[in-house]
MARBA-146170 format. One record per residue (C-alpha): z, x, y; residue in one letter. Coordinates in nm, 3 decimals. Example, Ala and Ser with C-alpha at 12.3 -4.5 7.8 and 13.67 -1.06 7.14 Angstrom:
2
<r pz="0.780" px="1.230" py="-0.450" aa="a"/>
<r pz="0.714" px="1.367" py="-0.106" aa="s"/>
//
This chain:
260
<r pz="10.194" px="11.759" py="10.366" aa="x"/>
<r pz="10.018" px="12.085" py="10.364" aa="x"/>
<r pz="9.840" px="12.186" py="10.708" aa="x"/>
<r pz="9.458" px="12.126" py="10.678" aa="x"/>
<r pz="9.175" px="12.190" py="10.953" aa="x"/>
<r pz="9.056" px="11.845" py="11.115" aa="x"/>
<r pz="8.708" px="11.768" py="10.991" aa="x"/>
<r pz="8.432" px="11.779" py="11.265" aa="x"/>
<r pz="8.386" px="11.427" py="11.371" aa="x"/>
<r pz="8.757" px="11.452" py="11.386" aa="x"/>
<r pz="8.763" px="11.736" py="11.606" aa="x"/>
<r pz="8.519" px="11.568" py="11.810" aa="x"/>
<r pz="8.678" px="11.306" py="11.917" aa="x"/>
<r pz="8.992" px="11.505" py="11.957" aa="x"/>
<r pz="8.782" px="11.683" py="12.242" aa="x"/>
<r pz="8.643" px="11.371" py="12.434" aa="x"/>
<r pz="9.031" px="11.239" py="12.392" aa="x"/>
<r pz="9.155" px="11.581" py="12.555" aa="x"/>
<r pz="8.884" px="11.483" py="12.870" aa="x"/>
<r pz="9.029" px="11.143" py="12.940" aa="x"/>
<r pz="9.412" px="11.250" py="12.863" aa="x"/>
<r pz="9.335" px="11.572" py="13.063" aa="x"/>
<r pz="9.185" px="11.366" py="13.387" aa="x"/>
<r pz="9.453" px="11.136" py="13.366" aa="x"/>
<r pz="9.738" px="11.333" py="13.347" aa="x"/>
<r pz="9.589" px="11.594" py="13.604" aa="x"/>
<r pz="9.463" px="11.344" py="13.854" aa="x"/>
<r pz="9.643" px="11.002" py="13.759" aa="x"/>
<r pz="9.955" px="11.082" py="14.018" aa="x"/>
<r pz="9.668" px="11.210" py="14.286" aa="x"/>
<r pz="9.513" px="10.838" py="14.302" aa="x"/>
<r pz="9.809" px="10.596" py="14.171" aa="x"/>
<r pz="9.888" px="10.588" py="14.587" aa="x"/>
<r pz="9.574" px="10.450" py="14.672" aa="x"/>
<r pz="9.535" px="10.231" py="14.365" aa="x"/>
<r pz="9.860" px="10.094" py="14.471" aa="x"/>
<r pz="9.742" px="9.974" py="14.780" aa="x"/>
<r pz="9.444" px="9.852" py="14.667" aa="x"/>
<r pz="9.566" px="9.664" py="14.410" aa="x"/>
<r pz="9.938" px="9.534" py="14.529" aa="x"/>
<r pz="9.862" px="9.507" py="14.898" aa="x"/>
<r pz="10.160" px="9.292" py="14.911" aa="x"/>
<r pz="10.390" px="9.580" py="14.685" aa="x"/>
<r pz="10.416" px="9.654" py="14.372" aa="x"/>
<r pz="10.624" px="9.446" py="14.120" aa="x"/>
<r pz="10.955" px="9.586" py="14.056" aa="x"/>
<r pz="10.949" px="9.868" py="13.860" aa="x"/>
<r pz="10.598" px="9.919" py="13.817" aa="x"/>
<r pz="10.396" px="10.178" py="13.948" aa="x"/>
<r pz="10.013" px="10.241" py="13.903" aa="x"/>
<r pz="10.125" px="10.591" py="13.767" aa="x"/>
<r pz="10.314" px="10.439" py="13.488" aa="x"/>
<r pz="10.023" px="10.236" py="13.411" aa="x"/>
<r pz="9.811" px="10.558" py="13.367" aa="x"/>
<r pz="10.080" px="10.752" py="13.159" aa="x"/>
<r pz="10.066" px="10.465" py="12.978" aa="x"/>
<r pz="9.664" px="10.436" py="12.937" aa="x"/>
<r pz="9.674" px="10.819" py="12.855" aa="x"/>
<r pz="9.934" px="10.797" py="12.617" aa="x"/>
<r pz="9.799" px="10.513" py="12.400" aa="x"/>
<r pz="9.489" px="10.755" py="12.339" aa="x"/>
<r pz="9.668" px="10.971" py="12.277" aa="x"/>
<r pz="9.864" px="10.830" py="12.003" aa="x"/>
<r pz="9.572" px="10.696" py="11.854" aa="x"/>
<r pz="9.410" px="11.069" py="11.848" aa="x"/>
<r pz="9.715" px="11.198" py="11.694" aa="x"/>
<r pz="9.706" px="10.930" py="11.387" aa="x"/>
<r pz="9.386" px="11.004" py="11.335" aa="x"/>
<r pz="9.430" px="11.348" py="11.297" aa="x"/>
<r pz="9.698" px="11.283" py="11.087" aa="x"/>
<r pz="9.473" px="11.035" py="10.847" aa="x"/>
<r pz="9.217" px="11.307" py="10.853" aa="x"/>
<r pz="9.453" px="11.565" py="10.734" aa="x"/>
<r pz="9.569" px="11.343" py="10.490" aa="x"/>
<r pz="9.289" px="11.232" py="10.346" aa="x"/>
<r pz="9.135" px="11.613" py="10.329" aa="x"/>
<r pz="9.505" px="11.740" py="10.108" aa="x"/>
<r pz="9.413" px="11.432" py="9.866" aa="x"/>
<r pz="9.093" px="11.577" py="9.806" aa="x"/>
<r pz="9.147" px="11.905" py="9.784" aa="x"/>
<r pz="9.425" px="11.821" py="9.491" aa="x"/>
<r pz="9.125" px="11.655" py="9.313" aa="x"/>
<r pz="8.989" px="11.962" py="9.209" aa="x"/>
<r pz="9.247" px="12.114" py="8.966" aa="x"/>
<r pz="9.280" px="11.765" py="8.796" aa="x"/>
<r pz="8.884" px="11.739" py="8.765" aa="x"/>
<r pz="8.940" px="12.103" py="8.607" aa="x"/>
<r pz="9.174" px="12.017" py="8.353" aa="x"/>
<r pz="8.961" px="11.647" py="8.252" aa="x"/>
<r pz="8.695" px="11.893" py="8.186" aa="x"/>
<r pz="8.858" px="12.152" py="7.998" aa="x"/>
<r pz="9.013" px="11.862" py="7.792" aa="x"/>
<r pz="8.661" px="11.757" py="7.736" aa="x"/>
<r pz="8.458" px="12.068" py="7.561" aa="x"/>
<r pz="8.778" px="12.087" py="7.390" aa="x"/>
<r pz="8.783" px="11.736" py="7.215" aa="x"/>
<r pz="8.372" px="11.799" py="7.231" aa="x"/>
<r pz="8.413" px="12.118" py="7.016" aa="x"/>
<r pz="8.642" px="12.008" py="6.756" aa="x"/>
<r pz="8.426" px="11.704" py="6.704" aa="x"/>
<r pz="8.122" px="11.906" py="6.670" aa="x"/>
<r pz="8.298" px="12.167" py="6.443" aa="x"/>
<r pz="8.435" px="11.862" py="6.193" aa="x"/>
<r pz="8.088" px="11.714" py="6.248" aa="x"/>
<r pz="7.925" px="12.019" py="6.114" aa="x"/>
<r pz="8.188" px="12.074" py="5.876" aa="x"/>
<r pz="8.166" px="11.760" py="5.725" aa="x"/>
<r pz="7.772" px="11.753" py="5.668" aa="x"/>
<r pz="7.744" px="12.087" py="5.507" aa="x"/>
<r pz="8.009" px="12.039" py="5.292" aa="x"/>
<r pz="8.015" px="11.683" py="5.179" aa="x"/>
<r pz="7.639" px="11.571" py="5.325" aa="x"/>
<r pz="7.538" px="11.408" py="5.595" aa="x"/>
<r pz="7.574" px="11.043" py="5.479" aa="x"/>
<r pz="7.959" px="11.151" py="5.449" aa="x"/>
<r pz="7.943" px="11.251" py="5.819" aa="x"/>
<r pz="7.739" px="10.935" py="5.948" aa="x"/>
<r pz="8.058" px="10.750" py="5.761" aa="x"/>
<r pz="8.346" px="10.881" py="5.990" aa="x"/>
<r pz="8.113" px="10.810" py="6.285" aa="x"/>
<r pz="7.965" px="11.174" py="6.373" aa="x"/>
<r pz="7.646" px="11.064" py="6.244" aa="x"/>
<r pz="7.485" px="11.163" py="6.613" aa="x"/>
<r pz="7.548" px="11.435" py="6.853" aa="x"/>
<r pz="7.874" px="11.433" py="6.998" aa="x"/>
<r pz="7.788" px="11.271" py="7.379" aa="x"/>
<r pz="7.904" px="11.452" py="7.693" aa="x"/>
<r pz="8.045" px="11.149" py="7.889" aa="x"/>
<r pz="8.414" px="11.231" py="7.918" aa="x"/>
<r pz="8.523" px="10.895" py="7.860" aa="x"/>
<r pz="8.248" px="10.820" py="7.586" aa="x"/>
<r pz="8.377" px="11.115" py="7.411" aa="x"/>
<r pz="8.721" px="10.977" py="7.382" aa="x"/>
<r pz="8.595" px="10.638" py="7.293" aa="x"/>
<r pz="8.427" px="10.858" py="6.972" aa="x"/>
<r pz="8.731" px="11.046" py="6.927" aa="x"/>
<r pz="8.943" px="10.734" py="6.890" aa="x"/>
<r pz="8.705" px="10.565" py="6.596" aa="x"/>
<r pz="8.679" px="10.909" py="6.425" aa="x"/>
<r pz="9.071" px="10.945" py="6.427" aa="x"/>
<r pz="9.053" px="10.587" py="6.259" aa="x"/>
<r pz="8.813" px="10.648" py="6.016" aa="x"/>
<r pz="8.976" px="10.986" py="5.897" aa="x"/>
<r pz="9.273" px="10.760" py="5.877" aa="x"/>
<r pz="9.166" px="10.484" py="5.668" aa="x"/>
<r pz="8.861" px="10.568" py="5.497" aa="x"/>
<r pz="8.990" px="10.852" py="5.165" aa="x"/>
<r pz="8.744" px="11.134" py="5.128" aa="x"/>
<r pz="8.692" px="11.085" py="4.801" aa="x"/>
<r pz="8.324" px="11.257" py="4.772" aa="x"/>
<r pz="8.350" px="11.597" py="4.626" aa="x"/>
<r pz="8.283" px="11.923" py="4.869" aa="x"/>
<r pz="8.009" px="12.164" py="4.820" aa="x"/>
<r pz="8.284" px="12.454" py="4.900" aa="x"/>
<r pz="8.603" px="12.369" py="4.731" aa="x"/>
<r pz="8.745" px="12.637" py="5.014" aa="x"/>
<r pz="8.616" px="12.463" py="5.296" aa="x"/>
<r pz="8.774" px="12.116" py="5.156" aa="x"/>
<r pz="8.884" px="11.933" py="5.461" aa="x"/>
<r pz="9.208" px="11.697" py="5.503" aa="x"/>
<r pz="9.120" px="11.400" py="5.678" aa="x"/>
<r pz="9.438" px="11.324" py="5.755" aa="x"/>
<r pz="9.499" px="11.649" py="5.840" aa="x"/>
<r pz="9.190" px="11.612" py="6.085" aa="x"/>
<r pz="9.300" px="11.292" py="6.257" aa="x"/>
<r pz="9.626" px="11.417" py="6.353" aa="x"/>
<r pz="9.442" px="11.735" py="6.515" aa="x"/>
<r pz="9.173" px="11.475" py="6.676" aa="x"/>
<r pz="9.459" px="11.281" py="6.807" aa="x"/>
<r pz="9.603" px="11.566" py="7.019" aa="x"/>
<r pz="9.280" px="11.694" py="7.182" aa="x"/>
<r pz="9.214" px="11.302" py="7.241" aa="x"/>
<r pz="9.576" px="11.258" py="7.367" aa="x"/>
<r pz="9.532" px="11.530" py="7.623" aa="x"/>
<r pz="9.188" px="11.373" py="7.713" aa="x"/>
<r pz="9.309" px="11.070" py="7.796" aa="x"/>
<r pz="9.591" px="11.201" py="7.998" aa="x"/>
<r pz="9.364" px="11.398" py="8.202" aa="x"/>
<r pz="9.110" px="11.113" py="8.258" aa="x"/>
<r pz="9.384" px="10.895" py="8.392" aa="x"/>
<r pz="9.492" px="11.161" py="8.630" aa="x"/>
<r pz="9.170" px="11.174" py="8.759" aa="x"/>
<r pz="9.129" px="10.796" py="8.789" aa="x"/>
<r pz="9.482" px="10.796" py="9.006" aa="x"/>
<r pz="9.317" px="11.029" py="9.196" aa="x"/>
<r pz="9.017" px="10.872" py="9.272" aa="x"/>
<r pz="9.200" px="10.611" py="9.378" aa="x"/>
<r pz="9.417" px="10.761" py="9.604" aa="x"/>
<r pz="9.142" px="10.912" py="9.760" aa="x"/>
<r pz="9.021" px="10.580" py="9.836" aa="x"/>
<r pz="9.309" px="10.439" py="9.960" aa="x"/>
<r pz="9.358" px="10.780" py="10.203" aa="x"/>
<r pz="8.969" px="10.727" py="10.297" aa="x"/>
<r pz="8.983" px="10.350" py="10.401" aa="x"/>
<r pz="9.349" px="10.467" py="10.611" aa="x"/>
<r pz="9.117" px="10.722" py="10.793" aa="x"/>
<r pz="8.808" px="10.490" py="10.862" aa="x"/>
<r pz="9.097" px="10.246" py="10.973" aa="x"/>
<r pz="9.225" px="10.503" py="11.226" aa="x"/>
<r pz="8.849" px="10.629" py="11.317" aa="x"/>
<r pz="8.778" px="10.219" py="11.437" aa="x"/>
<r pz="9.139" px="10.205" py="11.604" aa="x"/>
<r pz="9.029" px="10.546" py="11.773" aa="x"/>
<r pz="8.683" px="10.373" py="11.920" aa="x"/>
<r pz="8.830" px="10.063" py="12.048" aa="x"/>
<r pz="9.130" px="10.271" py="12.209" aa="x"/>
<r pz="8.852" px="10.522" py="12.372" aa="x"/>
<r pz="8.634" px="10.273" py="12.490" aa="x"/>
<r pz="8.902" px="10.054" py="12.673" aa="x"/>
<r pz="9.086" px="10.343" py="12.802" aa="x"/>
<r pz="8.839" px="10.587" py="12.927" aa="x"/>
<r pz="8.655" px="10.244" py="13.095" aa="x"/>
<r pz="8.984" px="10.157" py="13.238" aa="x"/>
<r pz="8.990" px="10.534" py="13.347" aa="x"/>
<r pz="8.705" px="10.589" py="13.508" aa="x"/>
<r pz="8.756" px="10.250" py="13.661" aa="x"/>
<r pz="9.047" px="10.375" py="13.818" aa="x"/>
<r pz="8.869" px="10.675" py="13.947" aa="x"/>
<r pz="8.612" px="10.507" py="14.101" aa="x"/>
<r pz="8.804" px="10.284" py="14.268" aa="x"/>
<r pz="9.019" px="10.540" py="14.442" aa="x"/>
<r pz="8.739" px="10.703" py="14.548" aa="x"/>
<r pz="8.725" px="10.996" py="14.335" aa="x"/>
<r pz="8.347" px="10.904" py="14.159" aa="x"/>
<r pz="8.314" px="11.245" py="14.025" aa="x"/>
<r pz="8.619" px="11.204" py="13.797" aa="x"/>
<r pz="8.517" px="10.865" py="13.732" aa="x"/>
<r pz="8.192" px="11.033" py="13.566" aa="x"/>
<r pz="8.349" px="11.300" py="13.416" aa="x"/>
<r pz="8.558" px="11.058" py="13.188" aa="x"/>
<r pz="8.268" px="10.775" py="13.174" aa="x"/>
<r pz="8.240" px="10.636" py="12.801" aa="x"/>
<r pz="7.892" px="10.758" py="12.745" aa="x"/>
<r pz="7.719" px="10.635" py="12.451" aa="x"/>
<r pz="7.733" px="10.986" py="12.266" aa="x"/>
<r pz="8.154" px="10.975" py="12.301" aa="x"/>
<r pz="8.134" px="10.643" py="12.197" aa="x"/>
<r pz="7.944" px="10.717" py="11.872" aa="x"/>
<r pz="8.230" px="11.005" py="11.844" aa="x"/>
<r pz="7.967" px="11.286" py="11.942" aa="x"/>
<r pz="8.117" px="11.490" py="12.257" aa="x"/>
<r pz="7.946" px="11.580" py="12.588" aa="x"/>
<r pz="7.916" px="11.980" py="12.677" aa="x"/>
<r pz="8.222" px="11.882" py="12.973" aa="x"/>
<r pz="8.426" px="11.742" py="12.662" aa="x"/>
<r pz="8.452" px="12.179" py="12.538" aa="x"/>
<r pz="8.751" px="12.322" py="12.553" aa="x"/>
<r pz="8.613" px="12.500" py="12.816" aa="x"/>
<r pz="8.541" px="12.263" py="13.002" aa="x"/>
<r pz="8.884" px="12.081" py="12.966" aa="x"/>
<r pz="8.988" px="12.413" py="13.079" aa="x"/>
<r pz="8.830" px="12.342" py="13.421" aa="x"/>
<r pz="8.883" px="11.968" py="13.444" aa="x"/>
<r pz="9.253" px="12.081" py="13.453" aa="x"/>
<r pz="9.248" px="12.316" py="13.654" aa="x"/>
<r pz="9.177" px="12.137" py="14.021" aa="x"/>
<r pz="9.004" px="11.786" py="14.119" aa="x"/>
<r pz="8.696" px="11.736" py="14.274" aa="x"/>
<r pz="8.676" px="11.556" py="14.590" aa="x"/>
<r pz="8.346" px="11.391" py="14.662" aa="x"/>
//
């Protein structure tokens, strides 16, 4: 998978993550002590240390950060391949589009109009890519099947209809080809979008229990300012980061505690 910047909302929520994980693993071993005691006053079970728990609270965001970076990334590549394949489905197009039009012309200025109606280009040739093949496919048949038996206007301009389908049925070939790549690619654009609103809810119920859990912690141990700093406002919830959520400010958060 190619590397590709994290969309903004993405981003976001990669900063109010970085808060939490940052407070945590800063400050986490600085109160596990006193959470200890407060909530094992009789010890803590065998193996299991408030600390752990923590590491263990800070991880889980984390994980869930990193997949949804990943689904972001993911999804972004898919898109981006979209655009050569839309490219080619159009090219594909003017060129079935043109040789219609030219055997559409062709046809009624040579042999008449009436002639032209009867292989189907009676109308102008339509601009829908897929209502252009649909056209292309009953012309090919008609060239096929019905003899041009009326006599041209321009013995040098005489056209083959046979001749003609088998032309049609390239450009129309191609056409096709390219409108199913870009129907595979819709598709797996879909499939990469629903993985990233997937990881985006994961993200929000992962944040919200964690960074509660956090500041929880925090405040109980009798640190209230980190308890704040890391407080699920309803902006992080909504995935919008608060100024202390800035790089910057993470910056800070990790570099000392703040004792009230």
């Amino acid at each position: 998978m190619s590397e590709a910047k994290a969309s903004r909302m993405v981003s976001d929520r990669v900063s109010i993550t970085n808060t939490v994980v940052a407070a945590i693993d800063i400050h986490g071993p600085e109160i596990a002590p006193t959470l200890e005691k407060i909530l094992f006053p009789d010890g803590v079970p065998p193996d299991l240390t408030i600390a752990k728990v923590l590491a263990a609270f800070g991880a889980h965001l984390r994980a869930r950060a990193d997949q949804l970076v990943i689904a972001d990334r993911t999804h972004m590549v898919e898109l981006s391949d979209d655009d050569g394949y839309r490219a080619k489905r159009d090219e594909c197009t003017a060129e079935t589009r043109d040789f219609l039009g030219t055997l559409r012309s062709g046809l009624g200025r040579n042999y008449g109009q009436v002639v032209a109606g009867a292989y189907g280009l009676g109308a102008p040739i339509p601009e829908d890519p897929h209502t252009v093949l649909v056209l292309a496919d009953n012309v090919e048949n008609q060239l096929r099947n019905r003899p041009l038996t009326e006599p041209p206007k321009n013995k040098s301009l005489k056209i083959d209809p046979i001749a003609a389908a088998d032309d049609l049925k390239a450009s129309a070939s191609a056409l096709k080809t390219a409108l199913g790549d870009v129907d595979r690619e819709k598709r797996e654009a879909q499939l990469t979008q629903t993985a990233k609103n997937e990881a985006m809810a994961a993200w929000g119920t992962s944040y919200s229990g964690v960074a509660d859990a956090a500041s929880a912690f925090f405040l109980l141990a009798g640190r209230p300012a980190l308890a704040e700093r890391v407080r699920p406002t309803a902006r992080r919830r909504a995935g919008l980061p608060e100024p202390e959520d800035t790089v910057e400010a993470g910056a800070d958060a990790a570099s000392g505690s703040t004792t009230p």
